[in-house]
Each structure stands twice: as C-alpha cells, then as structure tokens.
PyMOL Python script that loads the backbone (N, CA, C, O; Angstrom):
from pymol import cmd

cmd.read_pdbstr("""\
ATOM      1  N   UNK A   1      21.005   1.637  65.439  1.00  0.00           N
ATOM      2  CA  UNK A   1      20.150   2.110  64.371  1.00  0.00           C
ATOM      3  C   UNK A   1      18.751   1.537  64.594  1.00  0.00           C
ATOM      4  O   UNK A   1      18.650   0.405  65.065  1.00  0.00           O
ATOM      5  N   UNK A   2      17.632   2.274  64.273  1.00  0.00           N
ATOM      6  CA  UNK A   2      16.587   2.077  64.380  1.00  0.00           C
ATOM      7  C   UNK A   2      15.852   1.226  62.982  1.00  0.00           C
ATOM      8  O   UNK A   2      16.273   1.493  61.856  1.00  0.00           O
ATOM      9  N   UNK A   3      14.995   0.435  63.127  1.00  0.00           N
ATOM     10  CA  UNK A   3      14.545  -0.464  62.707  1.00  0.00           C
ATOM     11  C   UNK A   3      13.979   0.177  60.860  1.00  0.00           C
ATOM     12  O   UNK A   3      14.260   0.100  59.665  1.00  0.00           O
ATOM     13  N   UNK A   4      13.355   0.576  61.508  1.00  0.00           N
ATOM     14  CA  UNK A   4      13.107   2.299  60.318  1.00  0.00           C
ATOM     15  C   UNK A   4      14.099   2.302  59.724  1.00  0.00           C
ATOM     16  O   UNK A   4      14.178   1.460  58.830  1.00  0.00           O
ATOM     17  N   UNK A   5      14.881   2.912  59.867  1.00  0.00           N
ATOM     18  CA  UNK A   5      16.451   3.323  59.252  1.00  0.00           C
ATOM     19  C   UNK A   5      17.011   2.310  58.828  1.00  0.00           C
ATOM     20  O   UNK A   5      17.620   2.332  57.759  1.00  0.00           O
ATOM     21  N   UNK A   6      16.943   1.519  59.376  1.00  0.00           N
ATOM     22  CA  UNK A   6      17.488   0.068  58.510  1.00  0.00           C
ATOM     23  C   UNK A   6      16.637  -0.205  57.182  1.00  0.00           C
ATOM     24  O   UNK A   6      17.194  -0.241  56.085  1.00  0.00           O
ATOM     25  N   UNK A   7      15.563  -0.353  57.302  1.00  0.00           N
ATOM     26  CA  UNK A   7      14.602  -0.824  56.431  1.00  0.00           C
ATOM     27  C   UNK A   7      15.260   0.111  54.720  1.00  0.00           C
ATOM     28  O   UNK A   7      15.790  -0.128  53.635  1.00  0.00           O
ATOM     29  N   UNK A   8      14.649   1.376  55.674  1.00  0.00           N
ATOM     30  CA  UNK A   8      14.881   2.443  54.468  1.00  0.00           C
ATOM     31  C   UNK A   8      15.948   2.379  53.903  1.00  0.00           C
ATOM     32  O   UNK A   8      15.958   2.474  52.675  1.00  0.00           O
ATOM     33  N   UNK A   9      17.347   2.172  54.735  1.00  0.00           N
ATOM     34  CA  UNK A   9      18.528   2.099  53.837  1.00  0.00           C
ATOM     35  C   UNK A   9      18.717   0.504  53.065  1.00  0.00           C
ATOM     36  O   UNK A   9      19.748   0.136  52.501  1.00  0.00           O
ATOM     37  N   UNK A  10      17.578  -0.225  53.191  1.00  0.00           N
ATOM     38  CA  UNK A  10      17.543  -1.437  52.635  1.00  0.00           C
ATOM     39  C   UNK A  10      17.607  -0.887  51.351  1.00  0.00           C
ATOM     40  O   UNK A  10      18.381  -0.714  50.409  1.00  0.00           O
ATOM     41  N   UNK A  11      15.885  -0.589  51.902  1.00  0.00           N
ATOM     42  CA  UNK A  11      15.098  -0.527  50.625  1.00  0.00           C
ATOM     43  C   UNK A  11      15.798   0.461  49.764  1.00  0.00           C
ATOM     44  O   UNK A  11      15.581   0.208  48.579  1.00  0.00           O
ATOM     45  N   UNK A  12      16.670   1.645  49.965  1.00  0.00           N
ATOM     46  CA  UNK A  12      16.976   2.245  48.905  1.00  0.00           C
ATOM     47  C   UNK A  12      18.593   1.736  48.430  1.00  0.00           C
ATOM     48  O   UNK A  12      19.460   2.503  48.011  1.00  0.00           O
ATOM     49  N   UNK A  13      18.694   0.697  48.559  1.00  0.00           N
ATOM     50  CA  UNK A  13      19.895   0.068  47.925  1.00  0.00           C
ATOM     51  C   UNK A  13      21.195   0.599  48.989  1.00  0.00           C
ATOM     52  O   UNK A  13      22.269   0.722  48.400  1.00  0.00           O
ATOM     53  N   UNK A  14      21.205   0.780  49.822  1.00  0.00           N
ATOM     54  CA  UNK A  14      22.564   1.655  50.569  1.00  0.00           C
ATOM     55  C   UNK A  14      23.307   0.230  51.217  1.00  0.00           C
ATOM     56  O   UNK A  14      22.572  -0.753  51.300  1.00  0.00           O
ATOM     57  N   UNK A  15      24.554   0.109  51.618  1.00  0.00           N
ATOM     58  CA  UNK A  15      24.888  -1.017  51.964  1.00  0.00           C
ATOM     59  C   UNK A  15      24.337  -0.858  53.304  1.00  0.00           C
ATOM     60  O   UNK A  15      24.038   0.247  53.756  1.00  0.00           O
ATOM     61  N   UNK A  16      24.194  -1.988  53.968  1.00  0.00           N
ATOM     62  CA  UNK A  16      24.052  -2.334  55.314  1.00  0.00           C
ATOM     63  C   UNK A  16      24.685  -3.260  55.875  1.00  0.00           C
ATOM     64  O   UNK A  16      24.106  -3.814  56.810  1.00  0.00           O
ATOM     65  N   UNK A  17      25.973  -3.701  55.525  1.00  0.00           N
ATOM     66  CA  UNK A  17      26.545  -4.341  55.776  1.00  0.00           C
ATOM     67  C   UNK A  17      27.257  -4.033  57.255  1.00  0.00           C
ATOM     68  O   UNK A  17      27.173  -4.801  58.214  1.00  0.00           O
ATOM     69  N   UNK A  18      27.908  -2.879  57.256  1.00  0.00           N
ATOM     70  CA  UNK A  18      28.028  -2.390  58.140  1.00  0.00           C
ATOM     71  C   UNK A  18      27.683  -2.048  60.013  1.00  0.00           C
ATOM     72  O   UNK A  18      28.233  -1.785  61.082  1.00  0.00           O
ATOM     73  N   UNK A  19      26.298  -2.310  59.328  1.00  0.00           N
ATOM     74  CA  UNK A  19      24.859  -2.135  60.796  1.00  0.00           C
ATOM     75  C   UNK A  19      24.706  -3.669  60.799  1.00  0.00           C
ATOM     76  O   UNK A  19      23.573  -3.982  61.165  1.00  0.00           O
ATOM     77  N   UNK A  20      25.483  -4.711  60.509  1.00  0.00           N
ATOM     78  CA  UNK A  20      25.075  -5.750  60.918  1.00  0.00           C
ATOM     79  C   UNK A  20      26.178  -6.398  61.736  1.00  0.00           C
ATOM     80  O   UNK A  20      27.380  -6.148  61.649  1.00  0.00           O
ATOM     81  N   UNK A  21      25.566  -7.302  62.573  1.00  0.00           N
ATOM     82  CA  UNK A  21      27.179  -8.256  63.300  1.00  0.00           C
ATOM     83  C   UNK A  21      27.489  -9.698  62.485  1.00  0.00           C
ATOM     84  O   UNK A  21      27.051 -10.787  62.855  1.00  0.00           O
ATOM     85  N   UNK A  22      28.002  -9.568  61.765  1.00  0.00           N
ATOM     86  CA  UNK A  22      28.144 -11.413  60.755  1.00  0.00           C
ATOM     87  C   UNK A  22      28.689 -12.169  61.591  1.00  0.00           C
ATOM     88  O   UNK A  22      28.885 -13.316  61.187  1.00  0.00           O
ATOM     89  N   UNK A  23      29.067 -11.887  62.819  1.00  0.00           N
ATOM     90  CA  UNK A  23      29.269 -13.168  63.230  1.00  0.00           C
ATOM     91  C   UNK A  23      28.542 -14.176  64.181  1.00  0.00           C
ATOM     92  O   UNK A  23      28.883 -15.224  64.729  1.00  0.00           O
ATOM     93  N   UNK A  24      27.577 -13.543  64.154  1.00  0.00           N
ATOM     94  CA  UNK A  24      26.145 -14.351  64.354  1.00  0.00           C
ATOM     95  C   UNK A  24      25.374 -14.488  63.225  1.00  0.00           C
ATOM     96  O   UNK A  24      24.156 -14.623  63.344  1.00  0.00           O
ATOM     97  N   UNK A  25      25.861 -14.476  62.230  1.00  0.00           N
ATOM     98  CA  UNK A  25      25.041 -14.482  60.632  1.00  0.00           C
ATOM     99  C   UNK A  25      25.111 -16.291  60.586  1.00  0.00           C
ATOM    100  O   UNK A  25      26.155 -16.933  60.696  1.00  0.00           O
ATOM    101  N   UNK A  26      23.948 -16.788  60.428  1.00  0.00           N
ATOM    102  CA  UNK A  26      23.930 -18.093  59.753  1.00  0.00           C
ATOM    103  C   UNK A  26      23.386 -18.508  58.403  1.00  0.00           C
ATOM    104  O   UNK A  26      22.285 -18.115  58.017  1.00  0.00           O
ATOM    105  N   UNK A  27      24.183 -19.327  57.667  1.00  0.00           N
ATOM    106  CA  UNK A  27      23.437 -19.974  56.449  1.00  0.00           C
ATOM    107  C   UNK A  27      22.424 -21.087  56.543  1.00  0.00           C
ATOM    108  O   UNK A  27      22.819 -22.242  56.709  1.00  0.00           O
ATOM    109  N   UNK A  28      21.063 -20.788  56.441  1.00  0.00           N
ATOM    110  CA  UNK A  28      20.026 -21.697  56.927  1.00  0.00           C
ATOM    111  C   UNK A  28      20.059 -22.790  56.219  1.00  0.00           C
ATOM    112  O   UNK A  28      20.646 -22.500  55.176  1.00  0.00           O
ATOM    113  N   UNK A  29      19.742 -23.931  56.208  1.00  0.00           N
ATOM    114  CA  UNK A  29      19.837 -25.262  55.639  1.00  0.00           C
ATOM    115  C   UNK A  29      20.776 -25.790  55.363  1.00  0.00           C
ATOM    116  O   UNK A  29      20.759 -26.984  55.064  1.00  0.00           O
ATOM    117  N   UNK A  30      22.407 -24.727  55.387  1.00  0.00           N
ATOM    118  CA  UNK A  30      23.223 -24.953  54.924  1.00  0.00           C
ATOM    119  C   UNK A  30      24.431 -25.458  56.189  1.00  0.00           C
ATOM    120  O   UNK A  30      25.600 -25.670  55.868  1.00  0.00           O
ATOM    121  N   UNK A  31      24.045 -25.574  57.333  1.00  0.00           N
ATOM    122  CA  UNK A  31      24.630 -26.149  58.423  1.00  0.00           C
ATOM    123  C   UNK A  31      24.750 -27.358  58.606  1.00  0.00           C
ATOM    124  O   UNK A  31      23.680 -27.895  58.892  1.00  0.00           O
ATOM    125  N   UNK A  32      26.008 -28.328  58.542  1.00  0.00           N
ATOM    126  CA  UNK A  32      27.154 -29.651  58.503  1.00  0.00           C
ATOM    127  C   UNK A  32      26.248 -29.990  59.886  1.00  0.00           C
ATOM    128  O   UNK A  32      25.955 -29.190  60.775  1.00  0.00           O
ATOM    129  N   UNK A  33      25.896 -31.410  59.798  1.00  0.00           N
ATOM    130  CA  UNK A  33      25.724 -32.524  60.487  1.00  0.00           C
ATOM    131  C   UNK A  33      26.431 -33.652  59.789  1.00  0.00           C
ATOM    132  O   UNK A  33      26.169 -34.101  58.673  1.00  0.00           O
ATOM    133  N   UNK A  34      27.589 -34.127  60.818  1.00  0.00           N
ATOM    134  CA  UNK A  34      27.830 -35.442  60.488  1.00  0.00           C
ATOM    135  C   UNK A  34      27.193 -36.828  60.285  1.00  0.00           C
ATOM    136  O   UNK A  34      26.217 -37.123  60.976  1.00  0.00           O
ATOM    137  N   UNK A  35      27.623 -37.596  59.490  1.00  0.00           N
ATOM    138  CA  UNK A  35      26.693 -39.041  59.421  1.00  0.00           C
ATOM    139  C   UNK A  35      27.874 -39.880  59.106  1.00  0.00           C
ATOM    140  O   UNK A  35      28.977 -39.499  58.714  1.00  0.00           O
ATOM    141  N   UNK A  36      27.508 -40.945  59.315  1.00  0.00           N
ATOM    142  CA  UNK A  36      28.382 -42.013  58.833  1.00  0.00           C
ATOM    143  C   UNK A  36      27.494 -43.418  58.073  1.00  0.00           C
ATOM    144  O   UNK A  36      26.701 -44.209  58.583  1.00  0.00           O
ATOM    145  N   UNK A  37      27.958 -43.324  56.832  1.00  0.00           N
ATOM    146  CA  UNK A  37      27.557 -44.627  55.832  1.00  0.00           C
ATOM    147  C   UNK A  37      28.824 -45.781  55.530  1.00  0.00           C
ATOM    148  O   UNK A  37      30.041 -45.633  55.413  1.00  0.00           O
ATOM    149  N   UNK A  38      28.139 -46.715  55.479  1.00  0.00           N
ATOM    150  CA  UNK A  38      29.127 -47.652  55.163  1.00  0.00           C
ATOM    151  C   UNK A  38      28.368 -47.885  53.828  1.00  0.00           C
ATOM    152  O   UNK A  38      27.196 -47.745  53.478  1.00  0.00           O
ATOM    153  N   UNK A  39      29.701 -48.365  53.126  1.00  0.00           N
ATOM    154  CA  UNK A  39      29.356 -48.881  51.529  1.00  0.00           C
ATOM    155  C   UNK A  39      30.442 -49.901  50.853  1.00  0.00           C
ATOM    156  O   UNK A  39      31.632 -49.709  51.101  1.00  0.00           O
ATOM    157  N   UNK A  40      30.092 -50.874  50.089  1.00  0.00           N
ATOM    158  CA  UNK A  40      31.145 -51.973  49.431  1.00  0.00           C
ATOM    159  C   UNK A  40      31.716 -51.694  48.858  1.00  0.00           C
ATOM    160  O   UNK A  40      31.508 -50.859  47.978  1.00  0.00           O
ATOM    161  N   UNK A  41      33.287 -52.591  49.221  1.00  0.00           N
ATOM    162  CA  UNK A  41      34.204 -51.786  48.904  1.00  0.00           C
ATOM    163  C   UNK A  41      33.900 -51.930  47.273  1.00  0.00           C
ATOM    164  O   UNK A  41      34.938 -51.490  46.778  1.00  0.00           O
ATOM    165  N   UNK A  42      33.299 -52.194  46.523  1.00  0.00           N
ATOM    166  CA  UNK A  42      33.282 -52.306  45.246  1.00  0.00           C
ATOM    167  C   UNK A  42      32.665 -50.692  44.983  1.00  0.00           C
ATOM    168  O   UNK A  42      32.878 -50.037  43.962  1.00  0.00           O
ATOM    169  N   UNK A  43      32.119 -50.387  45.779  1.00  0.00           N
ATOM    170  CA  UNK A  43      31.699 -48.864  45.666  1.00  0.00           C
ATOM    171  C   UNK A  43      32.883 -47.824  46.154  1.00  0.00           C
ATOM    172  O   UNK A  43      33.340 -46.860  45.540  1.00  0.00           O
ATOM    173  N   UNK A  44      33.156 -48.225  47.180  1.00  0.00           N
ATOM    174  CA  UNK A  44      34.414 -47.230  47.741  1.00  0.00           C
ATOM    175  C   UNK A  44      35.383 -46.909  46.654  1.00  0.00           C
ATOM    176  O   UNK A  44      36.049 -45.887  46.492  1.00  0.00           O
ATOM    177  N   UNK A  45      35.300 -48.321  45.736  1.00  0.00           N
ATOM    178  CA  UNK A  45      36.670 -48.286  44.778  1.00  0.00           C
ATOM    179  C   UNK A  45      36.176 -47.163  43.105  1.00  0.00           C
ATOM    180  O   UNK A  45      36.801 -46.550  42.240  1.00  0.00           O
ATOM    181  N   UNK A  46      34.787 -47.431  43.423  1.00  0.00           N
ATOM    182  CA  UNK A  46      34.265 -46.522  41.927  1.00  0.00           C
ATOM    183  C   UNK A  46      33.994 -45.047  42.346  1.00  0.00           C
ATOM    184  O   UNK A  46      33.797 -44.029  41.683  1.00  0.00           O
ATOM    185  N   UNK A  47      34.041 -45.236  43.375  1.00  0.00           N
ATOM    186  CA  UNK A  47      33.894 -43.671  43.916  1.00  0.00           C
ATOM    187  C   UNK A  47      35.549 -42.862  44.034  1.00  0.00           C
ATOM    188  O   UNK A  47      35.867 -41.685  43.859  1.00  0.00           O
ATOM    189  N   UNK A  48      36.072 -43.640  44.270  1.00  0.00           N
ATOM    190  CA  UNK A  48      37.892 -43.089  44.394  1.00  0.00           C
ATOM    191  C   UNK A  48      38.348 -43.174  42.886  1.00  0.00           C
ATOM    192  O   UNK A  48      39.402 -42.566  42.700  1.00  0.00           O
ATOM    193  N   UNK A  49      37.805 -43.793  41.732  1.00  0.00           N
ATOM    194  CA  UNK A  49      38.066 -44.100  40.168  1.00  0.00           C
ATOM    195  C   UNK A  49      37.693 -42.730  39.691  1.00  0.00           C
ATOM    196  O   UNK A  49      38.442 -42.062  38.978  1.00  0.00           O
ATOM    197  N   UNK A  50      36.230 -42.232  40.202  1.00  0.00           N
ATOM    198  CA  UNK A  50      35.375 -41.078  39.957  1.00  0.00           C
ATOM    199  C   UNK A  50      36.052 -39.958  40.134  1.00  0.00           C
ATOM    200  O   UNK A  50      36.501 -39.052  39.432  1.00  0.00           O
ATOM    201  N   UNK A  51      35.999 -40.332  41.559  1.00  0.00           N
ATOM    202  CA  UNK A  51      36.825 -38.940  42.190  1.00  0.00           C
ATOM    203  C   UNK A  51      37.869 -38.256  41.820  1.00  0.00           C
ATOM    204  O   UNK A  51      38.050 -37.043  41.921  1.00  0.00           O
ATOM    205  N   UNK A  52      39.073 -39.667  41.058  1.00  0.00           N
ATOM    206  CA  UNK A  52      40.290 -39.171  40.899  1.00  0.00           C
ATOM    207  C   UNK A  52      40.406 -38.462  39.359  1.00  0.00           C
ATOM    208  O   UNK A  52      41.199 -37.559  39.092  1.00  0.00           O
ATOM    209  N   UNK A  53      39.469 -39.052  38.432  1.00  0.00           N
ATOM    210  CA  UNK A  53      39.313 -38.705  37.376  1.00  0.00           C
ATOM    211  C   UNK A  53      38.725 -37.255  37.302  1.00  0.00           C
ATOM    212  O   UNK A  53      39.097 -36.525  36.384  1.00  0.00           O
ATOM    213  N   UNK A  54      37.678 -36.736  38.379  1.00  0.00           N
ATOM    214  CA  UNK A  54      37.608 -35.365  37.961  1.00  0.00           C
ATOM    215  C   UNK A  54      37.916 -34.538  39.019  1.00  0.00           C
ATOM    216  O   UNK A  54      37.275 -33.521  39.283  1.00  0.00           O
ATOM    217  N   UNK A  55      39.136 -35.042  39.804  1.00  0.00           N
ATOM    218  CA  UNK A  55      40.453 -34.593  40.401  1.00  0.00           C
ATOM    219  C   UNK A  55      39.740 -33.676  41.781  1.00  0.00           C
ATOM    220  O   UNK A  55      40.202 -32.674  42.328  1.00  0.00           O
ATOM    221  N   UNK A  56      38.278 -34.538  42.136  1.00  0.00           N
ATOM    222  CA  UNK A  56      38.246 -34.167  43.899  1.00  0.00           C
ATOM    223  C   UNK A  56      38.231 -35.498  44.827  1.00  0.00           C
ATOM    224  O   UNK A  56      38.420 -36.696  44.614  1.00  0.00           O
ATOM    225  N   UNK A  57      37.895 -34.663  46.024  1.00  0.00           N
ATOM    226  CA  UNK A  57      37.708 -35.785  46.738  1.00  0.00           C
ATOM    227  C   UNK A  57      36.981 -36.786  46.642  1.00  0.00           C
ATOM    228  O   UNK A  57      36.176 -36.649  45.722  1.00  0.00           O
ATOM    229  N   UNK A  58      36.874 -37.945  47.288  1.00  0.00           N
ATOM    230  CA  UNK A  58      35.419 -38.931  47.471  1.00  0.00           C
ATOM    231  C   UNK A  58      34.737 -38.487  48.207  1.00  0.00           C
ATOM    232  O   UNK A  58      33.926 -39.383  48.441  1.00  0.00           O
ATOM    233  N   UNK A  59      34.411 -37.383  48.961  1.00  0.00           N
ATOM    234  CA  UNK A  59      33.393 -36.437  50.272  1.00  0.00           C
ATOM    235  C   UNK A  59      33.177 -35.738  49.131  1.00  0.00           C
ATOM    236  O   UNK A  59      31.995 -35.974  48.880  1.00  0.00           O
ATOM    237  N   UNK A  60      33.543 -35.119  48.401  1.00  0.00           N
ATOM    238  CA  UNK A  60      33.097 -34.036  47.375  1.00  0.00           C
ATOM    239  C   UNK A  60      32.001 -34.783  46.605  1.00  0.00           C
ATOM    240  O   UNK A  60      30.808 -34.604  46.848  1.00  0.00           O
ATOM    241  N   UNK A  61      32.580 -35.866  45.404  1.00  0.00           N
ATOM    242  CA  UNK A  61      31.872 -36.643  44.810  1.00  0.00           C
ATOM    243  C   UNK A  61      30.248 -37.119  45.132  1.00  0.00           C
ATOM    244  O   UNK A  61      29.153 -37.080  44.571  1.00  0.00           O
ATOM    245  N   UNK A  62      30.861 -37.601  46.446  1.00  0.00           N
ATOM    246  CA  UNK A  62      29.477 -38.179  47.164  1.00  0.00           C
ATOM    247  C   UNK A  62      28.419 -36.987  47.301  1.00  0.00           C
ATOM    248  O   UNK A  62      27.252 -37.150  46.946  1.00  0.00           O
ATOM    249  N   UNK A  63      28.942 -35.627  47.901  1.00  0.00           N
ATOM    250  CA  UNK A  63      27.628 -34.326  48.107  1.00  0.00           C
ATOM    251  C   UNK A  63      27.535 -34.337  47.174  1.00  0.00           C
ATOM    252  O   UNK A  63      26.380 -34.653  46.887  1.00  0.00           O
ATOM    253  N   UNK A  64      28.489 -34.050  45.826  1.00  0.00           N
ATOM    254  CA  UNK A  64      27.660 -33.741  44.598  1.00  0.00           C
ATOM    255  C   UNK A  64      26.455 -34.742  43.936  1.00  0.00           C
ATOM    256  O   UNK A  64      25.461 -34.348  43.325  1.00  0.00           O
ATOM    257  N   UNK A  65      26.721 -35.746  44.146  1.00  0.00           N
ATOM    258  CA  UNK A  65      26.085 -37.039  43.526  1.00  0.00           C
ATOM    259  C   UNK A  65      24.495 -37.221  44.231  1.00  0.00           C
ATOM    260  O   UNK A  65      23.391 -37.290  43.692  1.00  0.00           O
ATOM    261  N   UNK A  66      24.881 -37.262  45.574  1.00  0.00           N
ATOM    262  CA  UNK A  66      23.260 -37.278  46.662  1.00  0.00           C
ATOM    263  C   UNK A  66      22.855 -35.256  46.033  1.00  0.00           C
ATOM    264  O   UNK A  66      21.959 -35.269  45.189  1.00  0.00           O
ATOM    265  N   UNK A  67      23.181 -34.351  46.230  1.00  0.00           N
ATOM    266  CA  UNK A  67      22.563 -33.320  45.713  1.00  0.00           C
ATOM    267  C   UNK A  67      21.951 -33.692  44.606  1.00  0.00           C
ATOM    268  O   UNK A  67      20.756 -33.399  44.576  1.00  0.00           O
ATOM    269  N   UNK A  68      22.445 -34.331  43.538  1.00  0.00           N
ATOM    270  CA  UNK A  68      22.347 -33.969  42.289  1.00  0.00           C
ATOM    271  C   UNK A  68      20.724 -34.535  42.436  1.00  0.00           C
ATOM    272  O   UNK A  68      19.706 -33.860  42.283  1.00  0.00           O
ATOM    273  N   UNK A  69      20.832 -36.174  42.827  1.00  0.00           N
ATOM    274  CA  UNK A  69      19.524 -36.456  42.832  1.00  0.00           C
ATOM    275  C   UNK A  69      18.715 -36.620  43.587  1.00  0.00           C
ATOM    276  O   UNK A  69      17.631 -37.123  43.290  1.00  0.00           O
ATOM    277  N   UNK A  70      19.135 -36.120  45.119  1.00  0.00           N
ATOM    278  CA  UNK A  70      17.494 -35.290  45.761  1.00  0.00           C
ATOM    279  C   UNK A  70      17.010 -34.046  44.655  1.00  0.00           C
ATOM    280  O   UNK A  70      15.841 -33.752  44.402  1.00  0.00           O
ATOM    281  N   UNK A  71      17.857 -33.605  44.256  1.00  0.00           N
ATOM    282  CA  UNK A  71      17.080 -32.318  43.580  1.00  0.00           C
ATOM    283  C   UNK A  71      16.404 -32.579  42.797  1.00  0.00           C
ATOM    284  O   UNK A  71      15.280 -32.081  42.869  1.00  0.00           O
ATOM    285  N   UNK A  72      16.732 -33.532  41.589  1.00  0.00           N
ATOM    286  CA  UNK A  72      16.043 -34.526  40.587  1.00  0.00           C
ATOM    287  C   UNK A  72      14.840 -35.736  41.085  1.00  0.00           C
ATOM    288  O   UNK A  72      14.279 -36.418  40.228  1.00  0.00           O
ATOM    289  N   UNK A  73      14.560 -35.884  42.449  1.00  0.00           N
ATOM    290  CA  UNK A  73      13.666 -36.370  42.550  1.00  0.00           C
ATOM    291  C   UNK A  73      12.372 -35.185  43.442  1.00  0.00           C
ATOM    292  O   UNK A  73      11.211 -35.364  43.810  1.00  0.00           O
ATOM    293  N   UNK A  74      13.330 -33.979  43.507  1.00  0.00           N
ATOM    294  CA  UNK A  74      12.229 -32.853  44.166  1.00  0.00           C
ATOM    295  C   UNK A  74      11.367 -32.603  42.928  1.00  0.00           C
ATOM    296  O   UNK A  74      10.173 -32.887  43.027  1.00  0.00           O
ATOM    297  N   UNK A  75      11.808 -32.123  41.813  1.00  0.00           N
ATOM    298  CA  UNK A  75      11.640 -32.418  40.858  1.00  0.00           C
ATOM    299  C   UNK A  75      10.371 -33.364  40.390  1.00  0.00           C
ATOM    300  O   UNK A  75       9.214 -33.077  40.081  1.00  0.00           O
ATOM    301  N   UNK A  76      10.999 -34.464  40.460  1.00  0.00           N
ATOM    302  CA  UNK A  76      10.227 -35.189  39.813  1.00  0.00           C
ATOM    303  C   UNK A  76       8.482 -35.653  40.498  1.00  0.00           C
ATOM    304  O   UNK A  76       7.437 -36.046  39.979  1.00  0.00           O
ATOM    305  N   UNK A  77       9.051 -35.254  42.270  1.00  0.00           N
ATOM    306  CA  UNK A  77       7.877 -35.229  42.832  1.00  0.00           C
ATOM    307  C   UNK A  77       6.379 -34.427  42.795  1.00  0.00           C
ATOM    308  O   UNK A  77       5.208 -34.800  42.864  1.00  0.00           O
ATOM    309  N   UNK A  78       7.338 -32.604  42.593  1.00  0.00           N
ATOM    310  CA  UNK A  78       6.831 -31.769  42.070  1.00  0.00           C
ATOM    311  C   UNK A  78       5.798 -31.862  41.100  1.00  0.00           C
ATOM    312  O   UNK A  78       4.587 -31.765  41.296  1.00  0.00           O
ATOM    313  N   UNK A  79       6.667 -32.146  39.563  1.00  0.00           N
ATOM    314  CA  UNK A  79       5.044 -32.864  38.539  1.00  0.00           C
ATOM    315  C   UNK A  79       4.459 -33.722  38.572  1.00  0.00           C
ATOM    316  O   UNK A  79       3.554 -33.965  37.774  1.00  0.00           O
ATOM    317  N   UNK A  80       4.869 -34.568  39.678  1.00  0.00           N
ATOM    318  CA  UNK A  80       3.535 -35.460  39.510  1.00  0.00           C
ATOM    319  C   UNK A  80       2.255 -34.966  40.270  1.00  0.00           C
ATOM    320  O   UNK A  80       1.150 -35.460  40.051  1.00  0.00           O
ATOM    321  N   UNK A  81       2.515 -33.754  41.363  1.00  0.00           N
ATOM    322  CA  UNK A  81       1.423 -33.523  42.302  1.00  0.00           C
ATOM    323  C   UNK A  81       0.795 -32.704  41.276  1.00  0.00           C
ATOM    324  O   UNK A  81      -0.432 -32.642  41.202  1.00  0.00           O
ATOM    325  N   UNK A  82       1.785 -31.887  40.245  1.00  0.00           N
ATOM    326  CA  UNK A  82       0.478 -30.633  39.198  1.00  0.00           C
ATOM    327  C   UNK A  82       0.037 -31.378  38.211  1.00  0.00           C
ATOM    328  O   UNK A  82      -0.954 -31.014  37.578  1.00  0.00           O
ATOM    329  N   UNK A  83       0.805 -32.736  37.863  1.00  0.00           N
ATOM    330  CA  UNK A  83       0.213 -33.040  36.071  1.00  0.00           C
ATOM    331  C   UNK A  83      -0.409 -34.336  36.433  1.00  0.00           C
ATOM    332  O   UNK A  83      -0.980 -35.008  35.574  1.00  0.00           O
TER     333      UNK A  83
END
""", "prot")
cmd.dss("prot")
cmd.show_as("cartoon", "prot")
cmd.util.cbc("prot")
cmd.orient("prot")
C-alpha cells in the first residue's frame, strides 16, 4: 500500500491494522532494562508487609512506588519553572 492510501485510510477512521506488521511494533519508553538495587533488610521486610497486604509482588510494589514519585516530582519540577 502506498503511503497516500495509508494516510487517507488513517485519516478517515478505517482500520489499518491490517497494512501493518506488529511484530516489529515497539512500545517507546516502555522497553525493560534490568538493574539491580540492594536495600536493608529492614526495607526488604516493609516492602514484602506492603506487598502482601495489597496481594502483589515486591517487583510490582517497587514500579508502582518509584512511578508514583518520579511522576510527582515531574510535576513538581514543572511549577516551579512556570510559577
């Protein structure tokens, strides 16, 4: 299909799912690099207390927890550069 033809069947809502190959499709930013942290076990143990209480993992816990507040300090970086 021509580049044209793609566009147009974008733009008029038609699927294009089809005219594409997904398995070269990537999710940008969203690609796993491993790391390794060490932490006390006094932490290991509040993080497995955490974890078990709202019944995921401690790998779960931890992305949610570092997400939560890079986002909250994107945030917070944000107004200080406008206000």
């Amino acid at each position: 299909m021509k580049a044209k033809d793609f566009d147009q069947q974008f733009d008029e809502d038609i699927d294009i799912t089809q005219s594409l190959d997904l398995s070269k499709a990537k999710r940008v930013l969203l690609e796993q690099k491993r790391v390794n942290v060490d932490f006390p076990t006094w932490m290991i143990e509040s993080l497995d207390r955490e974890a078990g209480i709202l019944g995921v993992t401690r790998q779960s816990i931890i992305k949610v927890w570092l997400a939560e507040r890079l986002e909250q300090a994107t945030l917070t970086h944000r107004s200080s550069r406008t206000g």
